[in-house]
C-alpha positions in Angstrom: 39.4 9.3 -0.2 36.7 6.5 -0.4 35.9 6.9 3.1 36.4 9.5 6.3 38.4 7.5 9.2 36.6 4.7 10.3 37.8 5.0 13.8 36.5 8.4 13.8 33.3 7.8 12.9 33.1 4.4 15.1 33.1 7.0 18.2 30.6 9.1 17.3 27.9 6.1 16.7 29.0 4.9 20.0 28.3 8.7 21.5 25.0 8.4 19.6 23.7 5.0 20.6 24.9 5.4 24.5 23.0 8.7 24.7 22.3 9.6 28.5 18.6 9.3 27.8 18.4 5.7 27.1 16.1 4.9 30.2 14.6 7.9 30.0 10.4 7.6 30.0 8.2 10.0 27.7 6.6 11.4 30.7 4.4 14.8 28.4 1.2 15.4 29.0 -0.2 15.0 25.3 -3.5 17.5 26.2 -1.0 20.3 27.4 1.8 20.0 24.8 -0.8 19.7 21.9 0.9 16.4 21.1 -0.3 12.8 20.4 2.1 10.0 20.3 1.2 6.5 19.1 1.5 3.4 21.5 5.2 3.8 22.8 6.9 1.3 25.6 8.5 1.5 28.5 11.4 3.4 27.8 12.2 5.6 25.0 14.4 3.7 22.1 17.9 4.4 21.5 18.7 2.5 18.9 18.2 2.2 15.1 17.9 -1.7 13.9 18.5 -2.5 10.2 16.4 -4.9 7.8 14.3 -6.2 4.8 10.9 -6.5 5.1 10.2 -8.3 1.4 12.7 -10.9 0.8 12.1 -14.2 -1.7 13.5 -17.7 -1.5 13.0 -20.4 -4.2 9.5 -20.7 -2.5 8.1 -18.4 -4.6 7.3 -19.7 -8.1 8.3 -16.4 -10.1 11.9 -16.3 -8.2 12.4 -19.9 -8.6 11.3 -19.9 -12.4 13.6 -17.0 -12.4 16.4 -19.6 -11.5 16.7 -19.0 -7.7 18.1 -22.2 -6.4 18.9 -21.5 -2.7 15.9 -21.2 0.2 15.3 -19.8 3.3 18.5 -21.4 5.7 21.0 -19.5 2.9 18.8 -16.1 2.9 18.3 -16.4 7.1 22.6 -17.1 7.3 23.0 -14.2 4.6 21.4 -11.6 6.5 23.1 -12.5 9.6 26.3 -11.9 7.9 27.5 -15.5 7.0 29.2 -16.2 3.7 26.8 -18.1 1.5 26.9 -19.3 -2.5 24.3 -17.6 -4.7 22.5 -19.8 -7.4 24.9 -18.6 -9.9 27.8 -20.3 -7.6 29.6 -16.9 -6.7 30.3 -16.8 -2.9 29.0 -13.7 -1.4 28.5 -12.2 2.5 26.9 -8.9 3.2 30.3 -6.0 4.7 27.2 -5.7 7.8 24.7 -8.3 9.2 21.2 -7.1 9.2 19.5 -7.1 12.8 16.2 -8.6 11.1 14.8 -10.1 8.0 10.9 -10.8 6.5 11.3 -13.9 4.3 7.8 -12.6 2.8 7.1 -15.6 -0.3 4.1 -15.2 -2.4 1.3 -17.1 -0.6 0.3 -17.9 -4.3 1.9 -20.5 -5.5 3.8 -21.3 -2.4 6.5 -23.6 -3.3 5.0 -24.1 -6.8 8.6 -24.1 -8.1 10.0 -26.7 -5.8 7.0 -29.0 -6.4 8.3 -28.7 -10.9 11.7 -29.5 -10.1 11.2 -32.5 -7.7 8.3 -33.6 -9.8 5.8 -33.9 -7.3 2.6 -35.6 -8.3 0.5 -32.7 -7.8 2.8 -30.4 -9.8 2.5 -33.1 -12.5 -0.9 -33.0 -13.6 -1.6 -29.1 -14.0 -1.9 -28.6 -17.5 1.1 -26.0 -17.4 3.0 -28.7 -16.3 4.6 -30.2 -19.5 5.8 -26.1 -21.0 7.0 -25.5 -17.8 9.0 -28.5 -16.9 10.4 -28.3 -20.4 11.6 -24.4 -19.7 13.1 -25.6 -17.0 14.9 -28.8 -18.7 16.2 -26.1 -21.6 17.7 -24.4 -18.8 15.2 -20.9 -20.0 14.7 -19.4 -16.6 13.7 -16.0 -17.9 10.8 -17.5 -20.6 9.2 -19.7 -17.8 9.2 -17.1 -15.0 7.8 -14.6 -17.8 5.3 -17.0 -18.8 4.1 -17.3 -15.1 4.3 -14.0 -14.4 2.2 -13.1 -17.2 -0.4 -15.9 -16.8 -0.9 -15.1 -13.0 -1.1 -11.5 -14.0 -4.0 -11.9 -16.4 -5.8 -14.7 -14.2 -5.0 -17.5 -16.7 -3.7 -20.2 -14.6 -5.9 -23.8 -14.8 -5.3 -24.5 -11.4 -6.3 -23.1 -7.7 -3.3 -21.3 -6.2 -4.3 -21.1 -2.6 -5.1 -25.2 -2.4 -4.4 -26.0 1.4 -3.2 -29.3 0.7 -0.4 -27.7 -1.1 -0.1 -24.8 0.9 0.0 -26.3 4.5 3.2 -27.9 4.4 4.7 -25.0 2.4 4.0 -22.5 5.5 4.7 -25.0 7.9 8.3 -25.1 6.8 8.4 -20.8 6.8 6.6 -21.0 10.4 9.3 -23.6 11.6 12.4 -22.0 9.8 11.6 -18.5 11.6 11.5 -20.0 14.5 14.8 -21.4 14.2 16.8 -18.4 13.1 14.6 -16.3 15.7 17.4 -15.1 17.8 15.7 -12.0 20.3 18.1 -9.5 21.7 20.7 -10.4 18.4 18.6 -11.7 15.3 15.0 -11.1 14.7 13.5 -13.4 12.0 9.8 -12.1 11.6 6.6 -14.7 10.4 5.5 -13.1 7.1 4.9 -13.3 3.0 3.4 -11.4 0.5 -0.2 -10.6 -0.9 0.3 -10.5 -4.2 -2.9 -8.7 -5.5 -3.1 -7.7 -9.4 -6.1 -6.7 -11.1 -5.4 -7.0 -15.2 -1.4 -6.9 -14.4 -1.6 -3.7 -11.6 0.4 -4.2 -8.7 -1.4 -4.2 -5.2 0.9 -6.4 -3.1 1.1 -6.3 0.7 3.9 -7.8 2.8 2.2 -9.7 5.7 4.5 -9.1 9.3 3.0 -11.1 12.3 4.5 -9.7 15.9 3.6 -13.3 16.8 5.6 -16.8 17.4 5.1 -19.8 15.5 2.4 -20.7 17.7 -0.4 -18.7 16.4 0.8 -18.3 13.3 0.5 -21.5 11.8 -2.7 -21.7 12.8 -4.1 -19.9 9.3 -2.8 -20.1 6.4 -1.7 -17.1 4.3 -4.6 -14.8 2.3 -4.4 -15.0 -1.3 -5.0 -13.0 -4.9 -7.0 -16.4 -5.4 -8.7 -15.6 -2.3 -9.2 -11.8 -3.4 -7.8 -9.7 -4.9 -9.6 -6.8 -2.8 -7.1 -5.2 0.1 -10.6 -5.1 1.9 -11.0 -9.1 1.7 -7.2 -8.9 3.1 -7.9 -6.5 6.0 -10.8 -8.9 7.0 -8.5 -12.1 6.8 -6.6 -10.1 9.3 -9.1 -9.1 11.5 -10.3 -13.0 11.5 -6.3 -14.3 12.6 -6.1 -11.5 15.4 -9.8 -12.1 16.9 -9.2 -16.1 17.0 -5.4 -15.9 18.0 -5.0 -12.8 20.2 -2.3 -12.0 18.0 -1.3 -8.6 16.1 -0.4 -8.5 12.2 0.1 -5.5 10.1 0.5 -5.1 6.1 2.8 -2.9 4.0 2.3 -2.0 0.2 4.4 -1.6 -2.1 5.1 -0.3 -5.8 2.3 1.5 -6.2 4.3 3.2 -9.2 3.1 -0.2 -11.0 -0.4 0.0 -9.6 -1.3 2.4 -12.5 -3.2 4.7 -10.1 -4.9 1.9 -8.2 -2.7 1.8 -5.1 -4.2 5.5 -3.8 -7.4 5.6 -5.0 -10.2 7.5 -4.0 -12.6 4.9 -4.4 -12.6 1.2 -3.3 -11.9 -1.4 -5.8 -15.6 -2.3 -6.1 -16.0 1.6 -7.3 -18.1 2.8 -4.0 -16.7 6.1 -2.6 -14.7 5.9 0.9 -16.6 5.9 4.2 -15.8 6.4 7.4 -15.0 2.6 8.3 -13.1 2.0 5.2 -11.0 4.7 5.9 -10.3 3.6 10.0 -9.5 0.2 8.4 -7.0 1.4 6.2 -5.0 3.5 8.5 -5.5 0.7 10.6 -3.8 -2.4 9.0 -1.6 -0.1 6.9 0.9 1.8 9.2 3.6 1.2 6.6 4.6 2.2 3.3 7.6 0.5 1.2 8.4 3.6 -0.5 12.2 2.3 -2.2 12.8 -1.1 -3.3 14.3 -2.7 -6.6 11.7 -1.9 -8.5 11.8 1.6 -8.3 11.7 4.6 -5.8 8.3 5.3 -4.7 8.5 8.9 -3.1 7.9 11.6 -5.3 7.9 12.2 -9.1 9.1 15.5 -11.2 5.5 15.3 -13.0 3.8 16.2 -9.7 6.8 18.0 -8.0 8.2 20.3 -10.8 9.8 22.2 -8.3 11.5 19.5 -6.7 14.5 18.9 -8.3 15.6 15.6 -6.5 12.0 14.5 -7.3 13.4 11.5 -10.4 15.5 9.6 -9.0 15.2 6.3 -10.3 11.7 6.6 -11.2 9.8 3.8 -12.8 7.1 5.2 -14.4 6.8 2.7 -17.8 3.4 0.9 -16.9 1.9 -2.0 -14.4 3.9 -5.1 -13.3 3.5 -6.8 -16.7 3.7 -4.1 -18.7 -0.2 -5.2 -20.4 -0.6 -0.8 -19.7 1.8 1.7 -20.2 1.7 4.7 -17.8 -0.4 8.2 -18.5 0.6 11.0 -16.4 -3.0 11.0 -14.6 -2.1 7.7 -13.1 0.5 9.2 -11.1 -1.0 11.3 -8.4 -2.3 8.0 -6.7 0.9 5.8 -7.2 3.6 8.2 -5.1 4.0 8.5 -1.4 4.1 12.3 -1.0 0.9 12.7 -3.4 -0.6 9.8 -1.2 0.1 11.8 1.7 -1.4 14.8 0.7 -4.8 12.6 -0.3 -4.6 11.7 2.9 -4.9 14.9 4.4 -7.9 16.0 2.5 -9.9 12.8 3.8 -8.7 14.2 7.0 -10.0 17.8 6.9 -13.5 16.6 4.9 -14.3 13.2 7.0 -12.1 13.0 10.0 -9.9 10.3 9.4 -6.7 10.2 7.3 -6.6 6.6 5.4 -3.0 7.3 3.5 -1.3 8.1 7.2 1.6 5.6 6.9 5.3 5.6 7.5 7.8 5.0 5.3 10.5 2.2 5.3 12.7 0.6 2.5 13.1 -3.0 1.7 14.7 -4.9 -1.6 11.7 -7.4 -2.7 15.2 -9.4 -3.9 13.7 -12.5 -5.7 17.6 -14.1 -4.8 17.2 -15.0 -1.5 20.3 -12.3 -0.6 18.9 -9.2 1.3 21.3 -6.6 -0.6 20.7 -3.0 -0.9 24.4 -2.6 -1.7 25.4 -0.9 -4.9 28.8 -2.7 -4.7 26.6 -6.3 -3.5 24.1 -6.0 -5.7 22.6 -9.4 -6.8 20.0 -8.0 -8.4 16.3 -8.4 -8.9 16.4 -12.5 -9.4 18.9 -15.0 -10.0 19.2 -15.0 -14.0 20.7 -11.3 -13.3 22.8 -12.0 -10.7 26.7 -10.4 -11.4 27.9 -10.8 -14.6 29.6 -8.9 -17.4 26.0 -8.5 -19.7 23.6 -8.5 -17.4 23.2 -4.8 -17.4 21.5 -4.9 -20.7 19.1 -8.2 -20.5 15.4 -7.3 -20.3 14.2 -7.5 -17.3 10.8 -7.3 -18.1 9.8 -7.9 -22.1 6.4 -7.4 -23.2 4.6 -6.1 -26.5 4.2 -2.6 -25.5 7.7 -2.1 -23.9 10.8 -3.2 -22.3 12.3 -2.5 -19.1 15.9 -3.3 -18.8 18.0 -4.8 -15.5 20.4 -1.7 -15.5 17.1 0.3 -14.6 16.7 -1.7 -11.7 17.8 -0.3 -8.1 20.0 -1.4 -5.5 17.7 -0.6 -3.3 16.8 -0.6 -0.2 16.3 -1.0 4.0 14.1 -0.8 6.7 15.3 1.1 9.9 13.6 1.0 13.0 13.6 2.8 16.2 13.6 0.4 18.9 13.9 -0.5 21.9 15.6 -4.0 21.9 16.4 -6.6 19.0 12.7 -8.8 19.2 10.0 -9.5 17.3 7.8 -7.2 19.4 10.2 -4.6 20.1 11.0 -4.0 16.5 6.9 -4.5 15.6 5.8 -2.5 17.9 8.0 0.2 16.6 6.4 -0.4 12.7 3.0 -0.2 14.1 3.8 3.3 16.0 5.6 4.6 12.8 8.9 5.4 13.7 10.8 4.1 10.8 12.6 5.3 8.2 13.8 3.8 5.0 16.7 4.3 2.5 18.2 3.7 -0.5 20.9 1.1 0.8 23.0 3.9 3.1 22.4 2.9 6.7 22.6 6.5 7.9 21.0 7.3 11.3 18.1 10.0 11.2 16.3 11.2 14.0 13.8 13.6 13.8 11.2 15.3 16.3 8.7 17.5 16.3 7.1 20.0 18.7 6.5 23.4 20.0 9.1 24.5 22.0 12.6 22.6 20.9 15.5 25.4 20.8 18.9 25.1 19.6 20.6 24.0 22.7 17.8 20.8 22.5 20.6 19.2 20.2 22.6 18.7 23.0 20.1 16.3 24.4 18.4 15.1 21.3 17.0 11.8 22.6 15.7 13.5 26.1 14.6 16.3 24.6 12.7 15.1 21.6 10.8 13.0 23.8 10.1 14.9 26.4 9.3 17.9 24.7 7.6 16.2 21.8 7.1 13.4 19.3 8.6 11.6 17.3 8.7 10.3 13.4 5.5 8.7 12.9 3.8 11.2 15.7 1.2 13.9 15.8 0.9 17.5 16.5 -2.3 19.5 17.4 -3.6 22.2 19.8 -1.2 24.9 18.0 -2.8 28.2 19.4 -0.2 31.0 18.5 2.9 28.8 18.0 4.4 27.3 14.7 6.1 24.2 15.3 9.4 23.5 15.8 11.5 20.5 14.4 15.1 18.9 15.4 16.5 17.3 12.9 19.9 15.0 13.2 21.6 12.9 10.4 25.1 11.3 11.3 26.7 9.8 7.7 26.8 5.9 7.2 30.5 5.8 7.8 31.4 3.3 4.5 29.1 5.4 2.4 28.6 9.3 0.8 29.1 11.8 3.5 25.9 13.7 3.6 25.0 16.7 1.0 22.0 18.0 2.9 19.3 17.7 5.5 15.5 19.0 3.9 12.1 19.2 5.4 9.0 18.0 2.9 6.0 19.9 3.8 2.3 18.7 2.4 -0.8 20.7 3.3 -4.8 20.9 2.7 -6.4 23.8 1.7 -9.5 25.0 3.6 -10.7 24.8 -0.2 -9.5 21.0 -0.1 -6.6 21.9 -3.0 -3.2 20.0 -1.9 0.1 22.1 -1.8 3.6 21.0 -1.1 6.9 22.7 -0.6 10.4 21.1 0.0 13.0 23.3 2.3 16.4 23.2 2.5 17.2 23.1 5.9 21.1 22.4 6.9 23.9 21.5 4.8 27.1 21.0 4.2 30.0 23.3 3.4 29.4 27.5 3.0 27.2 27.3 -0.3 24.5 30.3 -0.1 21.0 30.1 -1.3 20.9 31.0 -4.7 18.1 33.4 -6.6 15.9 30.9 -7.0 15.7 29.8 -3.2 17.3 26.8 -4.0 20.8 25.3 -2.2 23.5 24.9 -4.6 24.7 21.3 -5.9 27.3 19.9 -3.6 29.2 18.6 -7.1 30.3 15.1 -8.0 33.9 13.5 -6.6 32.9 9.7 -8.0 36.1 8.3 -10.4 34.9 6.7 -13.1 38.2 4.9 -13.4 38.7 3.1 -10.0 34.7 3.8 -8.6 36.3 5.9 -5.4 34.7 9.4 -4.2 36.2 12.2 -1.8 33.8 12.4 1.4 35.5 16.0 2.1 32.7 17.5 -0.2 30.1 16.5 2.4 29.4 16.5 6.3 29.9 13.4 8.5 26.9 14.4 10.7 24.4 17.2 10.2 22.0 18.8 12.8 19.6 21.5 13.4 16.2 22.9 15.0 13.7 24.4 12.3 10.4 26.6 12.4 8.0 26.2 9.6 7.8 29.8 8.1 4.7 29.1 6.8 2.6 27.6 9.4 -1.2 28.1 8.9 -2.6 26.5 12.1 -6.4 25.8 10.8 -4.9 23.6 8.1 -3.8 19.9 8.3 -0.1 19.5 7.1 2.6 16.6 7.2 6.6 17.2 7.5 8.6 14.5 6.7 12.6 14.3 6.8 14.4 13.4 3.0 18.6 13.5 3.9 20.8 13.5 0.7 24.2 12.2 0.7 27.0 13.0 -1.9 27.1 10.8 -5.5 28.5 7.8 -5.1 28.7 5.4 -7.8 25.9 2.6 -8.5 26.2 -0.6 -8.8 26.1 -0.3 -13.1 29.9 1.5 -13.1 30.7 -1.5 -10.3 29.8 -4.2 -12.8 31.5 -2.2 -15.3 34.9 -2.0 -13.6 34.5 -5.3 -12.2 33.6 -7.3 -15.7 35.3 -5.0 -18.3 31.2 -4.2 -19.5 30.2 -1.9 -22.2 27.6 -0.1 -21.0 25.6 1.9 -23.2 25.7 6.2 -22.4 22.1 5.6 -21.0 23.4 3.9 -18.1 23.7 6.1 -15.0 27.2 5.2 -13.2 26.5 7.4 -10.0 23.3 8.0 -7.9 22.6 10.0 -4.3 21.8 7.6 -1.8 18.5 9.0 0.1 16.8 8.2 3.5 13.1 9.3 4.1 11.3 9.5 7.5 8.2 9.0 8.5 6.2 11.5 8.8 4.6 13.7 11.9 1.0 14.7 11.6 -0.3 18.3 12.8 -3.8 18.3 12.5 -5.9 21.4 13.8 -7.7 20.9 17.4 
């Protein structure tokens, strides 16, 4: 069977989401419990809200160049479950509205594209203007997005792309378009675009998310590589909007597997080692990590966790965004969230302040306009890839030094968000304190709490309890004394996706020496398989038919749940513990296209993948 009873599974979301603790107020004393929550609101949230947080329209010049012909009303009514017609003409709705959506456009460039196809008399005279418009008349989307791509990579454009004569109206239209779709309490549609920071080709990019209406807003325009190109310069563009507006903004980075070891350094981009106020800035601005997206998974890699064994999935380790470098192994360790983490904690222990202390979340960076995550709705990266019987095998990225191919791309993946209701602020507010998760595309529910004194019979009250008796994802534990912390952990299984494989705890810690250690455990799962020699859990096995792309979800568990004690606990050292759930295989979107088209695909191409989630973390830090 494809999929465990609907019905089923419908009541035990409703048990979870009408929880007797939804009014409930956090009400610990954090210098007693040895706990230290981040800013939290009135009541304690119940309920998981589902989004993107990098989305393109035609407004950006690489998607448009790329042949994305549909703008911000089709992506707005897509997310919010309407049936809309993709550039390529098919007609396509998402099976589940999202709750909110980040149309997050490159702020250089803005509406670039547009401005070649409608001939505007700005757009005319660049000198890029006459190969462009004639890539565009030939109808050769991929060569003129390339040829953009790769000429605002290397710094090669002839023209200014943060001009505020061009810009102004471009952002006016995103301010006032939010606005409109901005439904609170049903549809959130946040202000926001992207950074897109590259230094030689290696990717820095932040995704911009103001908690504010259009009001403040659109009162300065968006920060720009032209501006800088040092997150610094960003962080103090930021500052600027929230003195002058009263307003709050927050950034998120992304792909720092195409940073080639830039995105975690341990230096700034002018070369000077950290200090104390770049670090605070840092952990300020950056609450969030986008640790899954199309362009590869971002949490961990079998080169730095060679005991991990569900460390490669979908790894993109080739080079930086244009490919100008390929990849050496010693540019890992400062591209992957869990070595980022673990960085983190040694600026902790040696100076007092952790500047890699981010959450996790998931979001496509779809250059289509359609926020899919869906392996069996995937329209890929941009629009000359959207479904079709070869796009599997077209280069996706094609330079000198090596190719990337679309079928390595990912249908991947969401944001979700602990919240308290469905606004801008709400959901904000929730980023900003950390408690988020992200996934691959399965919109499983994850909670997870830690503390000092959670016991078994805590599951019954999960909600309550973890609140009352602790913190959660995206908190902080000190104060330890004699205890080792305790964890609850609860998973309940996307009900039109893989039942779930296994719950597992990721552990990072510093070394009073300041070496970095990490160790994942295995700690519920499903079925009677026994811990092997090793220490490790057993694979659950593989149901997916290759002929008609179904799976059996009696391999797996519909929900999964349990209270753990790190065995290991040292309390003078900093740590992190962050929740990664597995579900069963499931088939990608490659063996979709294949049934669906009649495709060849070559025996490289994976045809089934384990859908993931991953927490954000909770700190414990020695008192």
């Amino acid at each position: 069977m494809k999929k465990l009873s609907f019905l089923l599974l419908f009541f035990v979301f409703m048990a979870c989401k009408n929880d007797k603790a939804t009014s409930t107020k956090s009400v610990f004393n954090e210098s007693d419990l040895g706990t230290e929550a981040a800013p939290s609101s009135e009541t304690n949230p119940t309920q998981v809200f589902w989004g993107d947080t990098h989305l393109h329209t035609d407004l950006s010049m690489d998607a448009g160049a790329f042949g994305n012909r549909i703008g911000m009303d089709e992506a707005y009514r897509f997310a919010r479950g309407e049936e809309v017609v993709s550039s390529t003409g098919l007609k396509t709705k998402l099976d589940r509205p999202l709750d909110f959506l980040v149309i997050a456009d490159h702020s250089d460039g803005m509406g670039l594209f547009p401005a070649i196809v409608n001939k505007e008399e700005w757009a005319v005279k660049l000198d890029e203007y006459p190969r462009w418009r004639k890539f565009y008349d030939e109808g050769k989307n991929s060569e003129m997005a390339l040829d953009i791509i790769f000429n605002f990579s290397q710094g090669n454009f002839s023209f200014k792309t943060n001009d505020p004569n061009i810009m102004k109206p471009v952002w006016e239209d995103i301010v006032a378009k939010a606005e409109e779709y901005n439904e609170p309490g049903k549809f959130t549609a946040f202000i926001g675009y992207e950074w897109t920071s590259l230094i030689k080709g290696n990717n820095l990019h932040r995704n911009v998310i103001y908690r504010d209406n259009g009001d403040k807003a659109i009162t300065q325009l968006p920060y720009t590589n032209e501006d800088s190109s040092d997150p610094e310069k960003l962080w103090e563009n930021l500052a600027s909007y929230e003195e002058r507006t009263g307003g709050k903004v927050l950034a998120i980075p992304h792909n720092g597997n195409l940073s080639n070891g830039m995105m975690f350094m341990e230096e700034t981009i002018s070369g000077k080692e950290f200090d104390e106020a770049y670090l605070k800035k840092r952990a300020k601005w950056e609450p969030l990590y986008e640790v899954t997206q199309i362009k590869g998974d971002g949490e961990a890699h079998p080169f730095l966790s060679p005991n991990d064994e569900f460390a490669d999935y979908e790894n993109w380790d080739f080079g930086n965004l244009d490919l100008s470098t390929l990849k050496s192994d010693d540019m890992l360790e400062h591209e992957y969230a869990r070595s980022a983490l673990k960085i983190g904690l040694k600026y902790k222990a040696s100076m007092g302040t952790n500047p890699y202390k981010f959450g996790m979340i998931g979001s496509t960076d779809s250059h289509t306009s359609l926020a899919t995550a869906d392996d069996d709705n995937f329209f890929g990266k941009a629009s000359n890839v959207e479904p079709s019987k070869e796009r599997w095998d077209h280069p996706f990225v094609k330079a000198e030094k090596a190719t990337i191919y679309t079928w390595q791309t990912v249908a991947s993946g969401y944001a979700a968000v602990w919240a308290q209701e469905n606004t801008r602020a709400s959901i904000w507010d929730a980023m900003a304190r950390k408690e988020t998760y992200g996934t691959t595309g399965s919109r499983m529910q994850i909670r997870f709490f830690g503390g000092w004194d959670y016991e078994d019979n805590d599951l019954a009250n999960l909600v309550e309890a973890g609140y009352e008796k602790g913190v959660p994802m995206g908190g902080d534990l000190n104060n330890a004394g004699s205890k080792s912390p305790t964890f609850m952990v609860h998973t309940l299984m996307d009900p039109i996706s893989g039942s779930l494989d296994r719950i597992q705890i990721v552990k990072g810690w510093s070394n009073t020496d300041g070496t970095l250690e990490e160790k994942v455990y295995d700690v519920v799962w499903s079925g009677d398989r026994k811990v092997d020699a090793n220490g490790k859990v057993p694979s659950i096995g593989n149901s997916v038919n290759l002929e008609d792309a179904t799976w059996d979800n009696s391999i797996g568990a519909t929900e999964l749940k349990a209270v753990w004690v790190d065995p290991d606990f040292d309390p003078a050292l900093e740590a992190f513990y962050y929740v990664r759930v597995l579900e069963i295989p499931t088939p990608r979107w490659t063996l979709y296209d294949k049934l669906r088209y009649g495709a060849e695909l070559s025996k490289e191409v994976p045809l089934t993948q384990t859908e993931r989630g991953y927490t954000s973390p909770i700190w414990y830090s020695p008192k």
